[in-house]
C-alpha positions, 0 to 999 in steps of 0.5 A: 873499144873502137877506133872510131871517134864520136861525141855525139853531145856537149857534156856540162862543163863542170861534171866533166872536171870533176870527172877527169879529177877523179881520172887523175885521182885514180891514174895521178895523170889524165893522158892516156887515161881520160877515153878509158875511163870516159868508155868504161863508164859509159859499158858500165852503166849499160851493163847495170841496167841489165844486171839489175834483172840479172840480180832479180833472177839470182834471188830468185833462184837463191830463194827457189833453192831455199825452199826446196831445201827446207822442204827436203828436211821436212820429208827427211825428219818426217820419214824418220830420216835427219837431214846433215849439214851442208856446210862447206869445210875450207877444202872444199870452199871456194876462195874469196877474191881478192880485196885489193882495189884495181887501179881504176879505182878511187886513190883513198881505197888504195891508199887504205888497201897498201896501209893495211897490207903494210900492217899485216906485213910489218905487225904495226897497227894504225894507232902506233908503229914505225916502218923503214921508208923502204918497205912502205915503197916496196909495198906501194911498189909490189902492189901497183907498180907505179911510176916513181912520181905517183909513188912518191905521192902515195907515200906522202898520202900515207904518211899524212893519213898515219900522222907519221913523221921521219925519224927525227935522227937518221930519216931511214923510217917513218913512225907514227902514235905512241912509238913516234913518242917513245922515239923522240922521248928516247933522243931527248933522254939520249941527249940530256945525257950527252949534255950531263956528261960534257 
């Protein structure tokens, strides 16, 4: 935006805080971010005024095009001729965008966002599975390229969200649901064994 400063108005108090919390949430620190954020919000707003027509007119085309079609099947069956699907085969579609949340967005939609790229990854699910700590930070890393310390937040939250825990032994993993049960079923069989021997 401009270099120019302007706070033409005093806000309220506590919109204010719950907007630079939602600028931490995002960012994990406010410095740097706060103005952005301030001045995206503001373009945003003025841009969906006009996106509302703008949204008006493309139904209105959409609709247009709807029953011109319609019409042109009914002269087609009508003159003896049919009328042949116009389908897009996956050549010839076109790609969808991405689902990946930028970073100006909420941490939770991330945060779902990394969980779900870890799964497609790793073949986990969200009920059970076990992933090396690596991984889950390369993953987080590779998709946001956080600073350390907002990793390192992100991998907690993710971590609390699955209700994984460290492997109990080594500490190299996290695992969650049934295959956290089976690991500590394991060691516990594993060490009953070890005490039956001495």
């Amino acid at each position: 935006m401009g270099k120019e400063k302007a706070q033409p108005t005093l806000i309220d108090k506590r919109i204010y805080e719950r907007f630079k919390n939602y600028v931490e949430d995002i960012h994990g620190h406010t410095h740097g971010h706060l103005k952005t954020e301030i001045e995206n919000a503001l373009c945003d707003y003025m841009q969906s005024e006009s996106g509302e027509a703008r949204m008006a007119r493309m139904e209105n085309d959409i609709a247009t095009v709807i029953s011109m079609l319609d019409e042109a099947k009914i002269r087609s069956e009508m003159d003896g001729g049919t009328t042949t699907d116009t389908r897009s085969n996956a050549q010839d579609a076109r790609a969808r965008e991405n689902s990946k949340p930028r970073a100006n967005q909420p941490r939770k939609d991330k945060i779902d966002y990394i969980i779900t790229e870890l799964m497609d990854k790793t073949g986990c699910t969200r009920q059970s599975g076990e992933v090396p700590i690596s991984v889950l930070t390369d993953t987080i890393q590779t998709e946001y390229n956080f600073k350390s310390s907002t990793i390192t937040e992100y991998k907690n939250q993710i971590q609390k969200r699955l209700d994984a825990n460290e492997h109990p032994k080594h500490g190299k993993t996290i695992a969650w649901g049934e295959r956290y049960d089976d690991i500590v079923d394991e060691l516990r069989e594993q060490a009953d064994e070890e005490m039956s021997n001495l």
